[in-house]
Structures are given as structure tokens and as C-alpha cells.
N, C-alpha and C positions, 0 to 999 in steps of 0.2 A: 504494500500500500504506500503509495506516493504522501508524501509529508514534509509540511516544511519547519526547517528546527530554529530558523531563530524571526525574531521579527519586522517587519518593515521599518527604516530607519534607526536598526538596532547598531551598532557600531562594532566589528569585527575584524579578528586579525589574520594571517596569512595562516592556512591551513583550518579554520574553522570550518567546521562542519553547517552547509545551510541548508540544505532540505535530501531526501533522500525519495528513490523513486523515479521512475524512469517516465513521470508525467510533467516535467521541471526540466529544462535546459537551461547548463552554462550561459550566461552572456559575460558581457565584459568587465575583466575580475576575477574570475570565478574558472573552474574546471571538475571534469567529472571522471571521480575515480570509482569504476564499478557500477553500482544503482545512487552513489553520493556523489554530491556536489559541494565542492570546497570553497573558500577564498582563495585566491590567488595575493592580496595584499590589504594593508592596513585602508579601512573606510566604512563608506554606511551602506548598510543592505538595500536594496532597490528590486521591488519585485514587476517586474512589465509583460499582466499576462502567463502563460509558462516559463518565460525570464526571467531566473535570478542573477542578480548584478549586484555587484559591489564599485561603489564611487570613489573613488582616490579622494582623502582629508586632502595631503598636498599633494602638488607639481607643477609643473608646466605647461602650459596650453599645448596641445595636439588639436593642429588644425584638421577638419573636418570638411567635405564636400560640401555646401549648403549653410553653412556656418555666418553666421551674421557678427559681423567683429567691429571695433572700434581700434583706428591705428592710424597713429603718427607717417607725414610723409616725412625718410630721411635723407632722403638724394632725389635728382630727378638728372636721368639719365635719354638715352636719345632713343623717341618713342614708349617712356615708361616712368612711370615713377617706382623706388622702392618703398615702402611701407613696413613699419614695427610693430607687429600683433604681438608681439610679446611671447614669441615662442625663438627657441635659437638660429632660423633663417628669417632672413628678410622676405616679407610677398613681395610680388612684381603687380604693380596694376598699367595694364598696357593701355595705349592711347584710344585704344579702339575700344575700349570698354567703359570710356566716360560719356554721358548724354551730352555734352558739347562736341559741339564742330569744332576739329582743330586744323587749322590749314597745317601742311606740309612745312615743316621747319620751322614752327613756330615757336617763341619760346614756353615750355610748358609750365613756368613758374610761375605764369602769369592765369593759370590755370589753378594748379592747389601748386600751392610751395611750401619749401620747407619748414618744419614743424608745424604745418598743417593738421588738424586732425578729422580724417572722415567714417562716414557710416558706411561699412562695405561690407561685400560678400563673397565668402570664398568660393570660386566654380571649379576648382581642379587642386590637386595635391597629392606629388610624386615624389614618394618615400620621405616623405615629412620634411623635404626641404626646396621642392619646387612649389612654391606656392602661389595660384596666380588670384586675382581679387576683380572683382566689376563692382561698378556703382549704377549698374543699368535696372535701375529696379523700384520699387516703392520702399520709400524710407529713405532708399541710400541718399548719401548726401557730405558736402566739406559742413563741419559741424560750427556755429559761431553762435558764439557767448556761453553761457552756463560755466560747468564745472566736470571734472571728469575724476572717480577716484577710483581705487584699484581693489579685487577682489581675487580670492583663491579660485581659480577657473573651475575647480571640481564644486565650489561652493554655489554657480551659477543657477546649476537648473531647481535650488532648493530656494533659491530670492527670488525666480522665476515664479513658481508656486506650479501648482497643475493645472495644464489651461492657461497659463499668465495669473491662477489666482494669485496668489504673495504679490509681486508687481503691482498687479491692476490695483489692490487693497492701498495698496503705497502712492500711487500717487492719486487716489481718490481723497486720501484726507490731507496728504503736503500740496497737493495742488501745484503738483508737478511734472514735467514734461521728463521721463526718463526713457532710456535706452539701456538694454542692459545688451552687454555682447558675450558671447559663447568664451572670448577669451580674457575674460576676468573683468576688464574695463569697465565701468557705468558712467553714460551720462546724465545729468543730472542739470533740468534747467528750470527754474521760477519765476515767480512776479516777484518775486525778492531775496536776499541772501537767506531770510529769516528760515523761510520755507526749503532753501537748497539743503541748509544747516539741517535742518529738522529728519530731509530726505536721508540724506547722509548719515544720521546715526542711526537710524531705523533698521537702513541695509546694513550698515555694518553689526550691530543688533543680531539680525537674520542669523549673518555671517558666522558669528562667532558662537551663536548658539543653535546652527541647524542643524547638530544631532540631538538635540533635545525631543521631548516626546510633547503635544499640543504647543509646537510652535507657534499654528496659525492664531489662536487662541490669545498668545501671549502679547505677539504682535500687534493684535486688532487693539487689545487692551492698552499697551503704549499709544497707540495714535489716539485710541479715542481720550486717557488721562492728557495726552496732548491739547488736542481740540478743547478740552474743557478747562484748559489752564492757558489758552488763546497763545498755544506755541505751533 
């Protein structure tokens, strides 16, 4: 009989035992020895469907297909800018993948320059260091004003919530304009600092406590002791 032995969001280490039964497949994290399914490394259980997963606590962004990121331009080179998503290559985002027309030899600084920072999307990624990026999309965008601070990439899809909920919760009561990207980044923009401020320890809040158990709960409870204390 198929069984799972520990629980959703439970925190476990390399070799633990998470469900057993051959109605449960490994996902990423995780491995099966026999009719068991182990950890593969330190993080929080993740059940998706017949998938058990485990999250990486930390590391470093691993770019993904599809992946929506926030990154600095930090050269711009002929036909291309490179771009810092915060993993150890740089992306390429190529000329032909910006919604402007660029005449032939044009200067591209005059376009996003450096230390620029935009909303992008990764379309391709070969062996973790070809990484190419477009901004041909809804959302994408060179990002101006607001604030941007940095999060543990594995910590992402738990600020995210299910659905966008956590997020969506978050900027209903900061009344704020966020983006959060796949590789750790958030932007964060308001009708005032007050509210960015407010955004900002909330997520990091998330952050620091999203292996707890009734997260969403606790969360709701900060914003709404917020709103009633006119923060």
C-alpha cells in the first residue's frame, strides 16, 4: 500500500525516507530506492499530484525554460546585451528579441544600458550556461522607479503562494505593484516609500519563515495588524 511518510512543507534531510509505494514518483530532490522514495538533499517537502519533491533551503538560481526573471544589463555587446540573473553565467538577450525596432548599427545603449534592470524571460538554456532571454511578451519590460531586493531562489514559489495566492495577499493590503522573479529578485513599486517598506518586510517575513506550518494565516494576520495600525 502506497503511503506517504512525512508531511507537506515538512523540512527534511538527504536520505529521509518520504513516502513509500509505487503510487508516488521521485521528482526533483528526491529518488527511488525499491517501492521508497528518499531525499536526495536538505529542504521542504513538496507534494505535486503523484510528485514528491523536495525544495532546496539554499543555492543558486538554475535557470529554467519559461522562467520569468528580473536582471541587470552588464555589457552590451554587438547585436546583444548580456544580462545578470544571478546565476554563474551571464544570459544573452539578443537584439531581435526586444519589441523595438533597432536599425542596423545602432547604438544599443541607447536602448536599455548598462545597469539597466528588466523584466525578462528565459526561452532557451544549454547546460546551464547558455542562457538566452526575450522581453517579447506581456509584463516584460526595462523596469523604472520602485525598489528591487533579493530573495533565496528556492524560497520563491512559497512568496509566490498557490495560484499567486501569498503575492496576490501582499500587494492587496501594501498596495503595491510587485514582481517577483523565478531567480530570487523582487520588484517592488508604491505610491510611497511607506508602502515599499511595509512590502519588503512582509516578503522577507515569508522568507525567513516559509517552512513554518499556517504561514498563510500568519501572514494575513501581519498585514491586516498593519492596516489597523495605518502602516
Amino acid at each position: 500500500m502506497s503511503k506517504l511518510i512525512v508531511e507537506e512543507r515538512n523540512v527534511v534531510v538527504p536520505g529521509e525516507k518520504l513516502a513509500t509505494g509505487m503510487e508516488y514518483l521521485p521528482g526533483n530532490g528526491s529518488f527511488r530506492e525499491g517501492e521508497d522514495i528518499y531525499s536526495s538533499q536538505l529542504g521542504l517537502v513538496n507534494v505535486s499530484g503523484r510528485f514528491v519533491k523536495v525544495i532546496p533551503l539554499t543555492g543558486k538560481y538554475n535557470p529554467r525554460e519559461g522562467d520569468i526573471i528580473i536582471g541587470k544589463i552588464t555589457d552590451v555587446s554587438f547585436g546583444m546585451w548580456l544580462v545578470d540573473v544571478g546565476c554563474a553565467y551571464f544570459a544573452c538577450l539578443n537584439v531581435r528579441e526586444v519589441p523595438e525596432f533597432i536599425d542596423k548599427g545602432a547604438d544599443l545603449s541607447n536602448y536599455y544600458d548598462f545597469n539597466e534592470t528588466v523584466i525578462a524571460q528565459v526561452i532557451k538554456v544549454v547546460r546551464s550556461k547558455d542562457i538566452n532571454l526575450t522581453l517579447k511578451g506581456q509584463g516584460l519590460r526595462k523596469i523604472k522607479g520602485g525598489k528591487i531586493i533579493e530573495v533565496t531562489p528556492s524560497k520563491v514559489p512559497r512568496i509566490i503562494g498557490k495560484q499567486g495566492s501569498m503575492i496576490s495577499m501582499v500587494k492587496e493590503y501594501t498596495k503595491c505593484n510587485i514582481v517577483v522573479g523565478q531567480n530570487g529578485k523582487i520588484w517592488i513599486k508604491g505610491e510611497n516609500v511607506e508602502d515599499e517598506v511595509r512590502a519588503t518586510e512582509i516578503i522577507l517575513k515569508i522568507e525567513n519563515e516559509s517552512h513554518t506550518h499556517g504561514l498563510t494565516d500568519t501572514i494575513k494576520k501581519a498585514l491586516e495588524e498593519g492596516t489597523k495600525n495605518g502602516l
